[in-house]
N, C-alpha and C positions, 0 to 999 in steps of 0.2 A: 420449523418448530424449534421451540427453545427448549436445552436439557433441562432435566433436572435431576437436582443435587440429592444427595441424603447428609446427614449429621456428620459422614467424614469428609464429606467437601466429593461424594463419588460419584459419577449419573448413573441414575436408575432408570433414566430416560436418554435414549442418544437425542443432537439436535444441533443447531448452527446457537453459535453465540458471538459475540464482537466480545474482546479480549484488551483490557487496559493495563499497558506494563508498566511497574516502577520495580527500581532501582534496589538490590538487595540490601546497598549498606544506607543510601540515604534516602530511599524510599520517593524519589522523585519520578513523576513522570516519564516514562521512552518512549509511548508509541501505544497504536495499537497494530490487531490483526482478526479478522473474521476467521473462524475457528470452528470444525466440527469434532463435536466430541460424543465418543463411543460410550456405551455404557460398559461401568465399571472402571471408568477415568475421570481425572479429574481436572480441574482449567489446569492452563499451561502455567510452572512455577515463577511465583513474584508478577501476577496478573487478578485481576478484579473484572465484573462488569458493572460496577459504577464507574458511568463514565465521570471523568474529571470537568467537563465543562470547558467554557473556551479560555484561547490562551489570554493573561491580563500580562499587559507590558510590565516588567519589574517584577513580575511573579513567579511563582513556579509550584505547579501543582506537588502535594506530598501526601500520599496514602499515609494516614494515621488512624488509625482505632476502627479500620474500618472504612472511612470516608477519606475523601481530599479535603486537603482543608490549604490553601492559598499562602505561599510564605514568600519575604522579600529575597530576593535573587541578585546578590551584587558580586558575585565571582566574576572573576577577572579584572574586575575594579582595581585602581590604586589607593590603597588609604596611608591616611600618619598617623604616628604614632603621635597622641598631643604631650607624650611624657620627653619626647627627644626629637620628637621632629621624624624621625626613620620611616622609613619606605618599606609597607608591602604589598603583598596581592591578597586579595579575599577568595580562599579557598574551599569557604563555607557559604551553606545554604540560611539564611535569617538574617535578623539585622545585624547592624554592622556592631563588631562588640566595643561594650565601654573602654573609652581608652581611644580610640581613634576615630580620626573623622577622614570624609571624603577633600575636606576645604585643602588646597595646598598651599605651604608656607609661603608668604611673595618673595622669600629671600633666606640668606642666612643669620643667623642670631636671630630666630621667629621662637616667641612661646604663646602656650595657646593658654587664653584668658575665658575659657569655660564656652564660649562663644564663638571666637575667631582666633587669625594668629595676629602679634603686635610684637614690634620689635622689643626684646630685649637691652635695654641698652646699656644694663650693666656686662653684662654677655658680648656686647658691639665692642664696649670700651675697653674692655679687657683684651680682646683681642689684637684693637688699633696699640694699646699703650705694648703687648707682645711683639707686634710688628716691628713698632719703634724702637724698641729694644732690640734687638734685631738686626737692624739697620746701623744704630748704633755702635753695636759691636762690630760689623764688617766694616764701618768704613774706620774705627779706629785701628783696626788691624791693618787697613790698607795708609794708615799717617804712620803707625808702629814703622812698615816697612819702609816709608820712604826717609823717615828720622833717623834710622839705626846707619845705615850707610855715612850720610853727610851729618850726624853727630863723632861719627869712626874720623872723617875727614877733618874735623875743626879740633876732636881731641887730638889729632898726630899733628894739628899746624899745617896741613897740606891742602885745606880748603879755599877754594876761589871764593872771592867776593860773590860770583852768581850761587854757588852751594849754600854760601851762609846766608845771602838772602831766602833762599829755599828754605833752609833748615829753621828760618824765624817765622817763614809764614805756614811754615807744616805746625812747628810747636804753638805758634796761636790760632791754627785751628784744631790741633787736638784738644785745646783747654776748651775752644767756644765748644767745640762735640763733645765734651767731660760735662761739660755746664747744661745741656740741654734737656730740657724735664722731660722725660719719655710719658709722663703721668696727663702730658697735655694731651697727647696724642687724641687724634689723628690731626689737631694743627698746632701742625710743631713746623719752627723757620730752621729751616738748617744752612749750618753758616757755608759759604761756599768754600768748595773743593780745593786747595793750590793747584795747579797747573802740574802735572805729571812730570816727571823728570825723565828722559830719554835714556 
């Protein structure tokens, strides 16, 4: 026999009932449990016996006003952010909120076009022409150091014929590496290295 209740949720009747639990703060589904209740008690706290119904893939039952009512379920999901691309987890129960989707970027320099992500390719270039910059500066710091030595040599007159071959093909390649438009990038010819000095 089934209890029953009075107006404060109390039995006035003892009696077995089936027992549907959800979740205090998000009111989601747990479980149930077959239950005898005494009179002058009441169901077990944060429990219903509307049963919730079966489970739907991607849902997740939620006591609201009374009833279950079916909500989308993507916790633990990975989504991006379509403002920057960034990474998180869906810690929440419902759909997934504006701002991010589940699609993931194919790569870096991705913006998302309301629908998908598409290369960026002011974002790409900027980066390629950073790079070359970049590149640029290290390898003239590595003609800086190999000039300063065997320019030292030719200013005191104590330079061999092999240094000042060296010291002519170092200086014209730090002018072709001075000349090279870092704005082409990512095809840019970079002029060959001289041979390292021992």
């Amino acid at each position: 026999m089934k209890p029953v209740f009075d107006e404060n949720g109390l039995a006035t009747e003892a009696g077995d009932i089936r027992c549907y639990y959800y979740d205090a703060l998000t009111a989601e589904y747990m479980g149930w449990s077959d239950e005898y209740i005494n009179v002058g008690v009441s169901m077990p706290r944060h429990s219903t016996d509307v049963d919730p119904g079966d489970e739907v893939d991607g849902k997740i039952a939620v006591f609201v006003n009374g009833q279950w009512e079916p909500d989308e379920d993507y916790r633990g999901d990975t989504v991006y952010s379509t403002a920057s691309a960034s990474v998180s987890t869906v810690d929440y129960i419902g759909p997934i909120k504006d701002g991010y989707t589940t699609l993931a970027p194919s790569g870096p320099y991705q913006k998302w076009d309301g629908k998908k992500w598409v290369t960026d390719m002011d974002a790409q270039h900027a980066a390629a022409v950073a790079a070359a910059e970049q590149k640029q500066s290290q390898l003239r710091s590595v003609a800086d150091e190999e000039i300063d030595p065997l320019q030292d040599a030719v200013d005191l007159d104590m330079a061999t014929d092999e240094e000042k071959a060296q010291l002519t093909d170092w200086k014209r390649y730090r002018v072709l590496l001075n000349r090279v438009d870092t704005l082409a990038a990512p095809d840019i010819n970079w002029p060959q290295i001289p041979s390292l000095t021992a």
